[in-house]
C-alpha positions as protocol buffer text, in pm:
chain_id: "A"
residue {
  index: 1
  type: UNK
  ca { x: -6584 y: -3680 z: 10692 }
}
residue {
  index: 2
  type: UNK
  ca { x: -6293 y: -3854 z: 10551 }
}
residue {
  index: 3
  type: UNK
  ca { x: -6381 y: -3801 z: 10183 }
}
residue {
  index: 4
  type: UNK
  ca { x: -6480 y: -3472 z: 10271 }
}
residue {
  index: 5
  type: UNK
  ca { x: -6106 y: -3340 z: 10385 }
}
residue {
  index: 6
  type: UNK
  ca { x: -5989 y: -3575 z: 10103 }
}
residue {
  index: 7
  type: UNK
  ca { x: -6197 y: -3314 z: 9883 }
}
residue {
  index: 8
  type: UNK
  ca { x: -6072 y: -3050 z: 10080 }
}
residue {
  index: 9
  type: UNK
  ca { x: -5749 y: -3110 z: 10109 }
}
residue {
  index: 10
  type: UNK
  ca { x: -5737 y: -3159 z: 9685 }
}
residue {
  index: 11
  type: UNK
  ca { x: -5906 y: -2823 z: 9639 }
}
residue {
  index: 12
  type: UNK
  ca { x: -5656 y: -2650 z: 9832 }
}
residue {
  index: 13
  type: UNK
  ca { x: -5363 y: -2869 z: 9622 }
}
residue {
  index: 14
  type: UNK
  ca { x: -5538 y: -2665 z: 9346 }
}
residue {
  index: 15
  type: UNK
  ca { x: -5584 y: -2325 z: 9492 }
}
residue {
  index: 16
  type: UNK
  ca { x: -5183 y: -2349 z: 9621 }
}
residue {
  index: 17
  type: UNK
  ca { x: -5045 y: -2453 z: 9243 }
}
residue {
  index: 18
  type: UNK
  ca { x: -5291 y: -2169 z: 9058 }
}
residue {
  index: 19
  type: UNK
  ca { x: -5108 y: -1978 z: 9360 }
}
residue {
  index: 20
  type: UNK
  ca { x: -4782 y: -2081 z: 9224 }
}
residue {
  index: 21
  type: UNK
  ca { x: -4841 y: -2100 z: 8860 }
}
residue {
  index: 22
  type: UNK
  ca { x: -4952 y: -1698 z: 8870 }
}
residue {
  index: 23
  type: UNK
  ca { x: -4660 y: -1672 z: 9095 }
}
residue {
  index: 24
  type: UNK
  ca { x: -4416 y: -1830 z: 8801 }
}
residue {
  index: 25
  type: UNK
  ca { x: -4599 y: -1608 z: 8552 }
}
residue {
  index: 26
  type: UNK
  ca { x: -4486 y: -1306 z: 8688 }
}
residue {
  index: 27
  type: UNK
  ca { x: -4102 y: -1373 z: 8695 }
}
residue {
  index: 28
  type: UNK
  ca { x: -3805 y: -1213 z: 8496 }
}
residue {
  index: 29
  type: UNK
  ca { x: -3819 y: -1286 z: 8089 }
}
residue {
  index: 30
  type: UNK
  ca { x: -3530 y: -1372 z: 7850 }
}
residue {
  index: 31
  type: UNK
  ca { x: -3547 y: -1161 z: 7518 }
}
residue {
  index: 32
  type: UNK
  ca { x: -3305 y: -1038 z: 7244 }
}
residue {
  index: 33
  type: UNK
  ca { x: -3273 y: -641 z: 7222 }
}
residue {
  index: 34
  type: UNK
  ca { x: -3339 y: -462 z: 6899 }
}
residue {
  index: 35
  type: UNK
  ca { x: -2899 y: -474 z: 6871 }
}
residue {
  index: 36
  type: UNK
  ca { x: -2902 y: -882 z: 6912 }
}
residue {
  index: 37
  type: UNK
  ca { x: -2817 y: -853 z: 7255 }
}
residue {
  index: 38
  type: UNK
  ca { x: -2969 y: -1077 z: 7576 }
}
residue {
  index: 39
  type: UNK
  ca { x: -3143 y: -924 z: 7843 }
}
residue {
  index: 40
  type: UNK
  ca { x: -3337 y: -1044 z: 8138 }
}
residue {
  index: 41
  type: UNK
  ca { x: -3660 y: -806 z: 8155 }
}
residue {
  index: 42
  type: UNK
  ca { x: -3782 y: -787 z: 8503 }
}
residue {
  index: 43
  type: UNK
  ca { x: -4138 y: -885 z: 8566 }
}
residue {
  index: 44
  type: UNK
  ca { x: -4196 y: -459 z: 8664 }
}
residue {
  index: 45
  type: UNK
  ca { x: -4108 y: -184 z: 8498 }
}
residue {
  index: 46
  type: UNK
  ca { x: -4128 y: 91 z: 8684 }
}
residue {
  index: 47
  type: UNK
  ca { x: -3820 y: 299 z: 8612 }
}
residue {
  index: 48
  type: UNK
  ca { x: -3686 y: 439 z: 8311 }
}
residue {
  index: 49
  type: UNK
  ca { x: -3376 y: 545 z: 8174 }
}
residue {
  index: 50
  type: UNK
  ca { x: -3356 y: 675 z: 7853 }
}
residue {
  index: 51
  type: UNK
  ca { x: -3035 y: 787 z: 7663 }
}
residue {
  index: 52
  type: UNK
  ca { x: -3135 y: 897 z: 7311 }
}
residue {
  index: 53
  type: UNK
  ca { x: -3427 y: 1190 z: 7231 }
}
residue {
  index: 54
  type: UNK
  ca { x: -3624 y: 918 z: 6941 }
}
residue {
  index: 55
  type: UNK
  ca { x: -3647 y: 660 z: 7236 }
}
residue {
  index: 56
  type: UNK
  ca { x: -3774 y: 932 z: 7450 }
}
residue {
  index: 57
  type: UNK
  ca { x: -4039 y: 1032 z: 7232 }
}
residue {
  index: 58
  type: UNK
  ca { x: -4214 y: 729 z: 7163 }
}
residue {
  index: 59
  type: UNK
  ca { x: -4206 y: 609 z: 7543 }
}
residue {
  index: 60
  type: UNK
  ca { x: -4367 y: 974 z: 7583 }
}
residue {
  index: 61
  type: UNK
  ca { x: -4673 y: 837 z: 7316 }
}
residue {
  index: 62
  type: UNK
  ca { x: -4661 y: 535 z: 7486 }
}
residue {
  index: 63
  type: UNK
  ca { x: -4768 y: 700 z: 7842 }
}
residue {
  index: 64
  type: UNK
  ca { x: -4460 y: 662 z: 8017 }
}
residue {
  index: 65
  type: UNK
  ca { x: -4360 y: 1019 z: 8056 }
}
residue {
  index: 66
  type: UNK
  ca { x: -4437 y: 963 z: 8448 }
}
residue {
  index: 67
  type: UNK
  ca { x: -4202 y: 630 z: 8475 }
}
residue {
  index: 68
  type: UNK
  ca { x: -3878 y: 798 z: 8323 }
}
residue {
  index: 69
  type: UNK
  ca { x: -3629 y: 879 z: 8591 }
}
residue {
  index: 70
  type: UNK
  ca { x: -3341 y: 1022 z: 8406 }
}
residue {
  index: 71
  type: UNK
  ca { x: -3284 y: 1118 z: 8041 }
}
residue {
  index: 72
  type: UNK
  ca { x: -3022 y: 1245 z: 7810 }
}
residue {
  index: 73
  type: UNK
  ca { x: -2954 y: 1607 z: 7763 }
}
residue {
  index: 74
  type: UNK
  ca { x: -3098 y: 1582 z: 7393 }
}
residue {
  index: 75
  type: UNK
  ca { x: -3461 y: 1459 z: 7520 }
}
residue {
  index: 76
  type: UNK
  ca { x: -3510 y: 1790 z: 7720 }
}
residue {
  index: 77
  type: UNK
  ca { x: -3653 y: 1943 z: 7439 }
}
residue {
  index: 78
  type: UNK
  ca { x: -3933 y: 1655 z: 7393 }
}
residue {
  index: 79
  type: UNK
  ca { x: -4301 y: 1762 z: 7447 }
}
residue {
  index: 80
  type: UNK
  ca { x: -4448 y: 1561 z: 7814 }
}
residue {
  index: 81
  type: UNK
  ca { x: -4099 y: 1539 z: 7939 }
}
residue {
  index: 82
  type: UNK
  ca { x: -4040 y: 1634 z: 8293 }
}
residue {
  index: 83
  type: UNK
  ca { x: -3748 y: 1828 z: 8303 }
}
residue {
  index: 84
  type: UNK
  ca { x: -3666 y: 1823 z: 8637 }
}
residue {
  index: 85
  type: UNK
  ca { x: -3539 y: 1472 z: 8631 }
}
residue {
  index: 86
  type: UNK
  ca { x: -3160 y: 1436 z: 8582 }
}
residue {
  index: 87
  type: UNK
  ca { x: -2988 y: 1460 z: 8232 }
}
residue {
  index: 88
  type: UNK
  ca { x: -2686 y: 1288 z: 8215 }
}
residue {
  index: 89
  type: UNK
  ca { x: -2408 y: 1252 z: 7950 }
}
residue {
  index: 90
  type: UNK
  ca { x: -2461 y: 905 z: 7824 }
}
residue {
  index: 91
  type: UNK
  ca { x: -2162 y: 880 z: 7613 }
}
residue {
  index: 92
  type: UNK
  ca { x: -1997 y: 851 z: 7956 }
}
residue {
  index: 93
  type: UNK
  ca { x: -2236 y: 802 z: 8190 }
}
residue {
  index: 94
  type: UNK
  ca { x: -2176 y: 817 z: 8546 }
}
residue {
  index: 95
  type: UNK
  ca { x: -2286 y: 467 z: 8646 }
}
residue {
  index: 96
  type: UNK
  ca { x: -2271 y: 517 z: 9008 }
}
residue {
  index: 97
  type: UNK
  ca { x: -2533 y: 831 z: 8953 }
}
residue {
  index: 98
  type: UNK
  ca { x: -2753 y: 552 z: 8763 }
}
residue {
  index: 99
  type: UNK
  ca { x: -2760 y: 312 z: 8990 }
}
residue {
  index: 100
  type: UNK
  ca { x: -2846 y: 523 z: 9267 }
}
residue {
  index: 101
  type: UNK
  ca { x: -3185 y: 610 z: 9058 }
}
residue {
  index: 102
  type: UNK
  ca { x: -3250 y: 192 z: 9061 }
}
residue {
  index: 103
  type: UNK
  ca { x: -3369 y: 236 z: 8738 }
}
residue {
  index: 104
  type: UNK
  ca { x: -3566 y: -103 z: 8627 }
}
residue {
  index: 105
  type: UNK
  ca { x: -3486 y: -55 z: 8304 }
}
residue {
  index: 106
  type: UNK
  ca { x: -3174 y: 159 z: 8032 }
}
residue {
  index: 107
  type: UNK
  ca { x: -3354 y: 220 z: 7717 }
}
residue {
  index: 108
  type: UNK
  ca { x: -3011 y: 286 z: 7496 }
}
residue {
  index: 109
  type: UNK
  ca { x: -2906 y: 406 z: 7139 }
}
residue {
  index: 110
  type: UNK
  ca { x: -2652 y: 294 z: 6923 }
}
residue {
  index: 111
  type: UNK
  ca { x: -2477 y: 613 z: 6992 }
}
residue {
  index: 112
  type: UNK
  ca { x: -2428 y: 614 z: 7300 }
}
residue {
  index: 113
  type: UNK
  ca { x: -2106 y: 378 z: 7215 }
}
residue {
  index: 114
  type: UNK
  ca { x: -1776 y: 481 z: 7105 }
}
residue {
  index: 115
  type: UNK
  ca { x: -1657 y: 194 z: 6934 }
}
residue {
  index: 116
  type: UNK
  ca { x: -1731 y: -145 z: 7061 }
}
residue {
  index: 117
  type: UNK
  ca { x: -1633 y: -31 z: 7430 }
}
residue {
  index: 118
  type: UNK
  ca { x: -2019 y: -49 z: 7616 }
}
residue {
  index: 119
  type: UNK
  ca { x: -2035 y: 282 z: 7838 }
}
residue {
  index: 120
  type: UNK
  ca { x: -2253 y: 75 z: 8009 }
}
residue {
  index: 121
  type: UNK
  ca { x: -2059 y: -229 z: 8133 }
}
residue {
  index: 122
  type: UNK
  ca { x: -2085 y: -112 z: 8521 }
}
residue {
  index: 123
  type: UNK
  ca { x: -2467 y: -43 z: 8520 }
}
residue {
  index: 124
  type: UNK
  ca { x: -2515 y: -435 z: 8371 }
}
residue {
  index: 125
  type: UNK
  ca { x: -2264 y: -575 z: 8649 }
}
residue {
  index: 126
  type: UNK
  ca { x: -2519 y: -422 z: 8881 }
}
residue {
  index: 127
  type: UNK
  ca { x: -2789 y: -632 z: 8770 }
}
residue {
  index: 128
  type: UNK
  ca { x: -2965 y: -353 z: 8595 }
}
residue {
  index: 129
  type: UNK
  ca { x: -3086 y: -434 z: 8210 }
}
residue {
  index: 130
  type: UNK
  ca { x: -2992 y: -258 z: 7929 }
}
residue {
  index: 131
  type: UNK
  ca { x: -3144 y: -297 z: 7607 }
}
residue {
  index: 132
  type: UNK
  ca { x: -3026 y: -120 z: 7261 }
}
residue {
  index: 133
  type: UNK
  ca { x: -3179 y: 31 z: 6992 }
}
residue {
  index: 134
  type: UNK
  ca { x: -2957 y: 146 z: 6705 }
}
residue {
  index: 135
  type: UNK
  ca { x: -3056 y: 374 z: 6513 }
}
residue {
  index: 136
  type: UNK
  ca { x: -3303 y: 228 z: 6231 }
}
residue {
  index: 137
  type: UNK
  ca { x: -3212 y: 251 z: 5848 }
}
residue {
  index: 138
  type: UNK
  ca { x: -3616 y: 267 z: 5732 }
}
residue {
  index: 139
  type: UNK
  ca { x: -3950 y: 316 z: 5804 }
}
residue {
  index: 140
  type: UNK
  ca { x: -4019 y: -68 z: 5885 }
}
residue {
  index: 141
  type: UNK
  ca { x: -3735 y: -21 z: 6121 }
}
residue {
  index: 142
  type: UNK
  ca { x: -3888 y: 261 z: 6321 }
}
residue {
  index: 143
  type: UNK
  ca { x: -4195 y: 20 z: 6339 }
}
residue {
  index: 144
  type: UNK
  ca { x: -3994 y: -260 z: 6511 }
}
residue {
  index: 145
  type: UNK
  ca { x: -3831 y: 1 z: 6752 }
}
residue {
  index: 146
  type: UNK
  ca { x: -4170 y: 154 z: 6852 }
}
residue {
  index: 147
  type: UNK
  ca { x: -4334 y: -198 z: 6898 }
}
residue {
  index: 148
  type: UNK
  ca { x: -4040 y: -342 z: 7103 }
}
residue {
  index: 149
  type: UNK
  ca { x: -4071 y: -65 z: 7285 }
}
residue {
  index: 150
  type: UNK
  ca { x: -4424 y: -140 z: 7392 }
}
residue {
  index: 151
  type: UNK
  ca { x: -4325 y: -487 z: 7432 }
}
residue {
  index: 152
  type: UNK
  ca { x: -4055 y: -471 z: 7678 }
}
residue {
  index: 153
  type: UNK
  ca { x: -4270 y: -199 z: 7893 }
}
residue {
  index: 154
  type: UNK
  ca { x: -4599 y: -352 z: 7845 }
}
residue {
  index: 155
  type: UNK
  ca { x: -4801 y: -110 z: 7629 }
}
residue {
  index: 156
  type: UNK
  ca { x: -4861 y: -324 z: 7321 }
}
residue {
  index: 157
  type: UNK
  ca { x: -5184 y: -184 z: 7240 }
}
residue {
  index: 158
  type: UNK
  ca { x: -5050 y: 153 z: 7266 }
}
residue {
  index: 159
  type: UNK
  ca { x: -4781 y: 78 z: 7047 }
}
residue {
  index: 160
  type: UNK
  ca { x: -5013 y: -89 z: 6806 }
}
residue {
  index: 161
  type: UNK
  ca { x: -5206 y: 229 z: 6770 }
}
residue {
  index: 162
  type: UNK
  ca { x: -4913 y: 419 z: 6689 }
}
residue {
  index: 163
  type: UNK
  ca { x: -4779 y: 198 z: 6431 }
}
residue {
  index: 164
  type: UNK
  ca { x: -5097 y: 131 z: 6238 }
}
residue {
  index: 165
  type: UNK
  ca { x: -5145 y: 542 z: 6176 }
}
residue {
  index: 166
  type: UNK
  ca { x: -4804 y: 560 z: 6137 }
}
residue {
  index: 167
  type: UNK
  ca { x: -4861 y: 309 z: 5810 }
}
residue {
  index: 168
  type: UNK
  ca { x: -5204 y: 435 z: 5702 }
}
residue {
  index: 169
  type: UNK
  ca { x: -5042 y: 811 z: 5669 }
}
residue {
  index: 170
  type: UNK
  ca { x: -4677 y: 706 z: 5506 }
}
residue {
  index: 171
  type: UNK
  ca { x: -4959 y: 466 z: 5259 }
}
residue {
  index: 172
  type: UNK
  ca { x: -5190 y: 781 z: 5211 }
}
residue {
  index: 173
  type: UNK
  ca { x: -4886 y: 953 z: 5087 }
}
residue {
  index: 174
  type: UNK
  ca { x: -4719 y: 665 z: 4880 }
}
residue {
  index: 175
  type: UNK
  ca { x: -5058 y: 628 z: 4705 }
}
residue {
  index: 176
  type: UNK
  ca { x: -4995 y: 989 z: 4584 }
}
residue {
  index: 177
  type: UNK
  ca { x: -4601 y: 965 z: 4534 }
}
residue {
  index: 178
  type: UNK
  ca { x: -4683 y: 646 z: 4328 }
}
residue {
  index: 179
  type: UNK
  ca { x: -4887 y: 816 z: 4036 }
}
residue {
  index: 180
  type: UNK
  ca { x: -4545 y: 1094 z: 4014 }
}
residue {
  index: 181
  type: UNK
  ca { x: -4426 y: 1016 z: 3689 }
}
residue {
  index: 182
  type: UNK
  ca { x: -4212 y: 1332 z: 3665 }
}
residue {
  index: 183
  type: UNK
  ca { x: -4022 y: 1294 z: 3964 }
}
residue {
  index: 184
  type: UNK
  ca { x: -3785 y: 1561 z: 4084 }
}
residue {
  index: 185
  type: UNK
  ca { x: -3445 y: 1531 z: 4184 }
}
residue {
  index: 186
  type: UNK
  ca { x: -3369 y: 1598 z: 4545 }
}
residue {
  index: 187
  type: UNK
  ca { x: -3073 y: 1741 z: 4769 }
}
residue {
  index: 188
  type: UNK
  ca { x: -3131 y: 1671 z: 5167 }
}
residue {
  index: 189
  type: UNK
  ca { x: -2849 y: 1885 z: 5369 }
}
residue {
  index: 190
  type: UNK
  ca { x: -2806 y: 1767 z: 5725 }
}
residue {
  index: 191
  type: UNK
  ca { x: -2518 y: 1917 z: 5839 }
}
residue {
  index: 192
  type: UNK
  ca { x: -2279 y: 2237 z: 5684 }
}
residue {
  index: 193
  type: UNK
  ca { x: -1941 y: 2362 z: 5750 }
}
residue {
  index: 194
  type: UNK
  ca { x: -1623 y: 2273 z: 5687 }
}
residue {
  index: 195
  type: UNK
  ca { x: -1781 y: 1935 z: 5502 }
}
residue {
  index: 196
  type: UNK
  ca { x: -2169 y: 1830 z: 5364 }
}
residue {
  index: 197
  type: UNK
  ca { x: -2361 y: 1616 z: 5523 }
}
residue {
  index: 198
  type: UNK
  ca { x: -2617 y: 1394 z: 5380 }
}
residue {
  index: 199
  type: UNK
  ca { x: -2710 y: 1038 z: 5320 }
}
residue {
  index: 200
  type: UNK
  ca { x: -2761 y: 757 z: 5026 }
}
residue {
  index: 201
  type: UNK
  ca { x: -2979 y: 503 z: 5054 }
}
residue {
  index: 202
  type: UNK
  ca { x: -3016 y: 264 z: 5335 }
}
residue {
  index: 203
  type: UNK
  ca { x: -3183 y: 504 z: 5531 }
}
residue {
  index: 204
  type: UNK
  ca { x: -3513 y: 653 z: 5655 }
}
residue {
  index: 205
  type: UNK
  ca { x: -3468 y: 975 z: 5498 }
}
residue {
  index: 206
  type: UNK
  ca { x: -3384 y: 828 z: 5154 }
}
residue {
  index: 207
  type: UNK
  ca { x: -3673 y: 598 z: 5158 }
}
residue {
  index: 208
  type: UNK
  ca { x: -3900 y: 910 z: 5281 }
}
residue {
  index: 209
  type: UNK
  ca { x: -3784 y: 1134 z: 4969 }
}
residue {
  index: 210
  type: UNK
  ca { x: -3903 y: 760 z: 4766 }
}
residue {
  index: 211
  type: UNK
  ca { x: -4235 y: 796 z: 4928 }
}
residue {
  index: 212
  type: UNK
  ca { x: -4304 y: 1104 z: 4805 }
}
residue {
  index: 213
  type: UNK
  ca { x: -4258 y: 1053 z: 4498 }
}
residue {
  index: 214
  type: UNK
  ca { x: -3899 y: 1194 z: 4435 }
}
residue {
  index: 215
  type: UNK
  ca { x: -3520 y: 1085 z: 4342 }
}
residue {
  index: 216
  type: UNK
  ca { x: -3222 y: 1150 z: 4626 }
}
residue {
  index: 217
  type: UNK
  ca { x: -2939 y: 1261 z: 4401 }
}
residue {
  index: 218
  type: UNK
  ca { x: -2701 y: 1098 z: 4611 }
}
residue {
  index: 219
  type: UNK
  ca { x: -2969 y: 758 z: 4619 }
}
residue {
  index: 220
  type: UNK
  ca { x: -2648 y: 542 z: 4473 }
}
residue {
  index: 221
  type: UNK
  ca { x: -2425 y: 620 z: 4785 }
}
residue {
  index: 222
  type: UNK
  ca { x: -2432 y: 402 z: 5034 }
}
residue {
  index: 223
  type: UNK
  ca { x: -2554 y: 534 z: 5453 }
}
residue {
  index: 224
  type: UNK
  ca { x: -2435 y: 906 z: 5594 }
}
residue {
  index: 225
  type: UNK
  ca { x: -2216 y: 1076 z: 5361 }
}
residue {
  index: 226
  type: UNK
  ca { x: -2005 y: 1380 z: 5311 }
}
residue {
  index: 227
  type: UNK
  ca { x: -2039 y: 1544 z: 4955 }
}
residue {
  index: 228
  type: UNK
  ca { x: -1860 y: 1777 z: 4797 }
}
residue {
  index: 229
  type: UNK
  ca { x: -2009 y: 2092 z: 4701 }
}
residue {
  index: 230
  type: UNK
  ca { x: -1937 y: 2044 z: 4323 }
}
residue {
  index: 231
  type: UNK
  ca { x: -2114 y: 1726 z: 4345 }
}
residue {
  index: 232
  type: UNK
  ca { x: -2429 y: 1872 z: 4387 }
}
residue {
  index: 233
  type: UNK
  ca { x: -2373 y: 2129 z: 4149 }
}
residue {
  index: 234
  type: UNK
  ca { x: -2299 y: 1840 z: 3925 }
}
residue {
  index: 235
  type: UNK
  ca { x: -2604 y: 1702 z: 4025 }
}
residue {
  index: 236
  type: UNK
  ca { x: -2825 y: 1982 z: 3976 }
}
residue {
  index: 237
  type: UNK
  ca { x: -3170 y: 1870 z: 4243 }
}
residue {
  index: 238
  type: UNK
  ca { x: -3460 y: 2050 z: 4103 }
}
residue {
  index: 239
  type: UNK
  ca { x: -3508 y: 2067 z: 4519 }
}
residue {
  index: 240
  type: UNK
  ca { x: -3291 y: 2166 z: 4770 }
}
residue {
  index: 241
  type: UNK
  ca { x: -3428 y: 2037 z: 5164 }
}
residue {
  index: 242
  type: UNK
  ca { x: -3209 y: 2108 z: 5468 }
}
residue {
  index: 243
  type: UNK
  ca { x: -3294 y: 2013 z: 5845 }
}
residue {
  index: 244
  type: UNK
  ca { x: -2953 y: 2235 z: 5918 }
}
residue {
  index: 245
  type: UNK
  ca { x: -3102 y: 2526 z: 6216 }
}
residue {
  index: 246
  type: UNK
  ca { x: -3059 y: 2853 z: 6139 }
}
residue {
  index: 247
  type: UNK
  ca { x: -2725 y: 3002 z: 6300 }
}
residue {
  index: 248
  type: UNK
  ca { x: -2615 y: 3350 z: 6433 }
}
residue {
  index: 249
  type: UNK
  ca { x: -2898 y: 3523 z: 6282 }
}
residue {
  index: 250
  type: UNK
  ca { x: -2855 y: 3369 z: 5937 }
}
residue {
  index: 251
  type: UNK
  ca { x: -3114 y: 3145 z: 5811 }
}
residue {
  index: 252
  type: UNK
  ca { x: -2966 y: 2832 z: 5667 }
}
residue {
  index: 253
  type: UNK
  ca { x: -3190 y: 2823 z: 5324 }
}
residue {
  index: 254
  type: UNK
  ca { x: -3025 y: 3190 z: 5253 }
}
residue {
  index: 255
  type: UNK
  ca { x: -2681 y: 3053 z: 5313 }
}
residue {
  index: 256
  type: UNK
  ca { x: -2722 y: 2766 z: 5058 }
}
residue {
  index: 257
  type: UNK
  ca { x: -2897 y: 3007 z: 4795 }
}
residue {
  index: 258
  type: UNK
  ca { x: -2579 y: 3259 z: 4836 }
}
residue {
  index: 259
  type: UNK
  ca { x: -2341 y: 2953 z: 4848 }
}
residue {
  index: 260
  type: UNK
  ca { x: -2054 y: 3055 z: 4590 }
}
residue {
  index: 261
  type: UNK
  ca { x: -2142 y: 2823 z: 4248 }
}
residue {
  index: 262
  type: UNK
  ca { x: -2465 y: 2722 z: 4378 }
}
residue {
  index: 263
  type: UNK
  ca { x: -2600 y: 3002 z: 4178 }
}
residue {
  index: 264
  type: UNK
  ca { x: -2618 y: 2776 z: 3840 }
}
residue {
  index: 265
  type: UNK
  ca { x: -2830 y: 2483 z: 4019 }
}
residue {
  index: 266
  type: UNK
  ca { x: -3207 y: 2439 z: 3970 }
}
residue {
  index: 267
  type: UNK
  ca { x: -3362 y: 2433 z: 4256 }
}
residue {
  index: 268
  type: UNK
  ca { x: -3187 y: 2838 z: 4400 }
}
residue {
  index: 269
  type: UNK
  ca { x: -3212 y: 2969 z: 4031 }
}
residue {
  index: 270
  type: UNK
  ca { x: -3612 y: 2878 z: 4088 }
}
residue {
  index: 271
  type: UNK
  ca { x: -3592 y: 2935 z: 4454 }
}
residue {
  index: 272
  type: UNK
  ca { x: -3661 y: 2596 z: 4554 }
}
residue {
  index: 273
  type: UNK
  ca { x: -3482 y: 2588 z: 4885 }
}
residue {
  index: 274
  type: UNK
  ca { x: -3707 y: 2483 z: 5178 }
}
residue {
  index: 275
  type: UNK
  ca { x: -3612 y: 2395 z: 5523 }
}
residue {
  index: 276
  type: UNK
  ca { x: -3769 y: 2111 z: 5739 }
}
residue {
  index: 277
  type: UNK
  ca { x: -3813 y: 2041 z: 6084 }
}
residue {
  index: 278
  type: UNK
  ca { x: -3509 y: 1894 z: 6253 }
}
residue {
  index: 279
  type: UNK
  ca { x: -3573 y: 1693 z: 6515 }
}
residue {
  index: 280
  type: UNK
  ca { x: -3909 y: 1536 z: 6318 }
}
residue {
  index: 281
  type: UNK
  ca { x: -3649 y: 1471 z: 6032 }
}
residue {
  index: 282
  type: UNK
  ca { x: -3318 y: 1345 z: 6227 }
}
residue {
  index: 283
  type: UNK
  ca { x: -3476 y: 1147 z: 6526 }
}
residue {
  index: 284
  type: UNK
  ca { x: -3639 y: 746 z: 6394 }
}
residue {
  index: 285
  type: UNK
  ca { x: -3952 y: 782 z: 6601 }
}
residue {
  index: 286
  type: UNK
  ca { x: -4291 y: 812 z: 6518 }
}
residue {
  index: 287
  type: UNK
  ca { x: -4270 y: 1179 z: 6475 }
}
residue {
  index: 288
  type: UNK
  ca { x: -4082 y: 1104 z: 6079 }
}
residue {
  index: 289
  type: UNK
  ca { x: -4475 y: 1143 z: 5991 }
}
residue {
  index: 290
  type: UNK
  ca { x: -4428 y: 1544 z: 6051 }
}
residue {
  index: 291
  type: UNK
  ca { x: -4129 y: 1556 z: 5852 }
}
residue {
  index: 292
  type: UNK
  ca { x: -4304 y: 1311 z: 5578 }
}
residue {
  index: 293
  type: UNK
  ca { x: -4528 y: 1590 z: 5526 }
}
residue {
  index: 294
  type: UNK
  ca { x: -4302 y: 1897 z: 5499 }
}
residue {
  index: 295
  type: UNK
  ca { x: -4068 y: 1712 z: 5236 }
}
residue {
  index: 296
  type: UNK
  ca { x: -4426 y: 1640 z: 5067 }
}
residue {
  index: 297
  type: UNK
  ca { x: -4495 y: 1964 z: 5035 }
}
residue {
  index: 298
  type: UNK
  ca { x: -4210 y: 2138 z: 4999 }
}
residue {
  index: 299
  type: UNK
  ca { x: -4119 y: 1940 z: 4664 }
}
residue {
  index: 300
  type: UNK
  ca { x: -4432 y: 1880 z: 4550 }
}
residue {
  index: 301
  type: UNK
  ca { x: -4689 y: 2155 z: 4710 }
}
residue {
  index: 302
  type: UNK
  ca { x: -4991 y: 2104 z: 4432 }
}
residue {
  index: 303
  type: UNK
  ca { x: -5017 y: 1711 z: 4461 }
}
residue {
  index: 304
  type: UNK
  ca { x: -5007 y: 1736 z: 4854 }
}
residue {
  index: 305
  type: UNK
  ca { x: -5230 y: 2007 z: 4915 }
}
């Protein structure tokens, strides 16, 4: 009898510490956002705030339409999204109105700061993580975003699967961009007014225009920049792509093919003006792939039939 409760008595040493151990297991976790900032990541994650439309949209391909509790007013438009949840202006958030939500988790972008002031200094006092994503500079980028992503809310093989036919599409298109010897020279617009917007290299949009198989004219700038108009006259793109939304009626291609001097450059004189998706082409999720494909075509229509 005695070495029977001495067995006894071990086995339930055993059961209590695999009690324990699984216990341990599912505590709070110390990581490093995508910004170099640490978090503590709570063992659930069953609320979701997220502040920026590309962060949005691959927790939507993740599955986790259903867990987000409040959004930004930018991530309204995103397919699966309830709009009924609250949309709140995250370059000054209300963090009273986001704690009441007891969100376990702030999904944030790079521009939701002004400066180095954090907008959300209040919400973190309260104990409730925040974790930033800024805005990625290339396609390997958008990878690592997507894939912490589905780290942090526990959908790693969901976020696998997007990744890998993410790369087997942008490599399916390289493999044709690669054989373009004759590669044509490209303007991207992404904003118009009173100043040009568009962008050098160190970004996702210059590297897509690469993968196609075509030059940026502006790839020796550096990041977002504001040209002047006679420097892409000067520059002459055999292609002109904008992701600029038509306004009051007028359709953005016809007011760069009437722009005053543009008349001379190649790509209006051959009609050569083409406008692509905006949010595919502006927002780093996984959604770049639909904008990959319009700037494929658009430039060069018989290789990417």
């Amino acid at each position: 009898m005695k070495k029977r409760s001495k067995i006894l008595a071990l086995v339930f040493a055993m059961l209590f510490s695999l009690a324990l151990f699984a216990g341990c297991t599912n505590t709070t976790k110390t990581m490093t956002d995508r910004e170099g900032n640490e978090f503590t990541l709570p063992s659930k994650v069953e609320k979701i705030i997220s502040t920026a439309p590309s962060n949005t949209e691959v927790l939507v391909a993740l599955g986790l339409s259903d867990k987000l509790v409040a959004i930004d007013k930018y991530s309204a438009d995103v397919e699966g999204v309830n709009t009924d949840i609250p949309q709140i202006d995250f370059r000054n958030p209300d963090a009273e109105t986001i704690i009441s939500l007891e969100p376990d988790l702030i999904i944030a972008s790079g521009h939701n700061k002004v400066g180095d002031e954090d907008p959300f200094q209040l919400v973190k006092e309260a104990g409730i993580p925040v974790v930033y994503i800024p805005s990625s500079y290339s396609i390997d980028g958008i990878y690592g975003d997507i894939e912490f992503i589905a780290e942090i809310t526990k959908t790693e093989k969901q976020g696998k699967e997007i990744v890998e036919n993410m790369k087997k599409e942008v490599e399916e298109i390289k493999a044709i961009g690669d054989k373009i010897t004759d590669k044509k020279k490209v303007y991207f617009e992404i904003g118009a007014g009173t100043s040009l917007y568009s962008f050098g290299n160190e970004t996702f949009l210059n590297e897509m225009i690469e993968v196609i198989g075509a030059e940026n004219i502006f790839a020796n700038e550096n990041s977002w920049i504001s040209p002047t108009p006679e420097s892409v006259v000067d520059a002459n793109p055999d292609v002109i792509l904008t992701n600029v939304p038509d306004t009051n009626g007028v359709k953005a291609v016809d007011s760069i093919k009437t722009r005053e001097g543009w008349d001379s450059i190649t790509a209006v004189k051959e009609d050569q003006v083409y406008q692509i998706d905006k949010n595919s082409s502006s927002r780093p999720s996984q959604n770049v792939i639909k904008a990959l494909k319009e700037m494929a075509k658009a430039v060069y229509p018989n290789e990417y039939k």
